[in-house]
Steps between C-alpha positions, in 0.01 A plus 500: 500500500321251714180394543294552847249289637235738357570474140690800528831631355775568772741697361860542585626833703726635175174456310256650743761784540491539141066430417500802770728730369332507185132533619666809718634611155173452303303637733682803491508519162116465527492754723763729317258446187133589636679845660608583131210654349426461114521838315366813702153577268322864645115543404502838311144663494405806334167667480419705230190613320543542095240539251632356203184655237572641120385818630749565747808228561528298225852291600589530899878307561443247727906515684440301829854545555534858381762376233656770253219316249189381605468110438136520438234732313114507559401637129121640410521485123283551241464370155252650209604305168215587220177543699600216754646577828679316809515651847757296689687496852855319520717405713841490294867386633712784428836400586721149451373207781152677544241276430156457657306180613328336194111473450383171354431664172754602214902651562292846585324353787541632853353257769234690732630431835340481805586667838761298693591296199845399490738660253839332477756246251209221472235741268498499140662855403503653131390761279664843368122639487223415713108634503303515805224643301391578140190625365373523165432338108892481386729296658297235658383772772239344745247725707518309843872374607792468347615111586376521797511918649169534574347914479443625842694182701865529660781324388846429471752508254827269621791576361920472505776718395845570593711710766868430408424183354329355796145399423258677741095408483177731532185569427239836373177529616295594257101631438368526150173648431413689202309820385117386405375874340782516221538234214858529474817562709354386801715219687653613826706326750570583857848404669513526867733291642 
């Protein structure tokens, strides 16, 4: 190599023939590497309209995959120990990798999501049980929200689970509102998407 009058390197022909034939190579291999796309991910939407109430459904299977067993359950439940009682509304993985996205609260806490929020690796994940609402004296029941659902608002549950042991993301939509004229029983939650 030699210098030129510039400053700059002058480089032998071998060399250049060489410097060139591996930008041609890199550049390919560039090339070769944006046309490879990362794994192929498909947006699955599906409407549906469920009125999850102790009157009428009390568990729907949530099986956004149509597995043999639904990864996820959205339970109305109620509780009457003594004369206390405990309307609640989970959201409870139901097979092995489910798990929804964590609240801020305890290991039972599902995080109220907004639309457009993203669901992926990077959120907190956890719980075997989660409530979206509960309503009464026992158990720590509030009237208003449960960590965050607020009666009469939208929002969405995000949430993980397993097809063949690949990890695959989602999210419910969710309503809760409850009954007003009767003391007891009265939680209900509407799934529609």
């Amino acid at each position: 190599m030699k210098a030129s009058k510039r400053g700059a390197a002058v480089f032998s022909d071998p060399i250049l023939q060489r410097l060139n034939a591996y930008a041609l190579a890199a550049g390919a291999a560039g090339v070769s590497m944006l046309a490879a796309s990362p794994a192929q991910a498909k947006v699955v939407y599906t409407p549906v309209n469920v009125t999850v109430i102790l009157s009428g459904i009390e568990v729907y299977d949530l099986n956004p995959a149509r597995a043999q067993t639904a990864p996820f359950l959205l339970v109305a439940n109620f509780t009457s120990p003594a004369s206390l009682y405990w309307d609640t509304i989970s959201f409870n993985p139901n097979t092995s990798g489910a798990r929804f996205v964590k609240g801020a609260g305890t290991s039972w806490s599902i995080a109220p999501l907004v639309k457009g929020a993203p669901i992926g690796p990077r959120r907190a994940f956890g719980g075997t049980r989660g409530f979206v609402a509960t309503l009464g004296p026992y158990g720590g029941g509030t009237f208003n929200n449960h960590d965050g659902f607020k009666f009469g608002q939208t929002a969405y549950i995000g949430f993980k689970f397993l097809i063949s042991g690949q990890t695959h993301y989602g999210w419910a939509r969710v309503t809760l509102e409850y009954d007003a004229k009767t003391p007891k029983q009265r939680l209900i939650a509407h799934l529609s998407g």
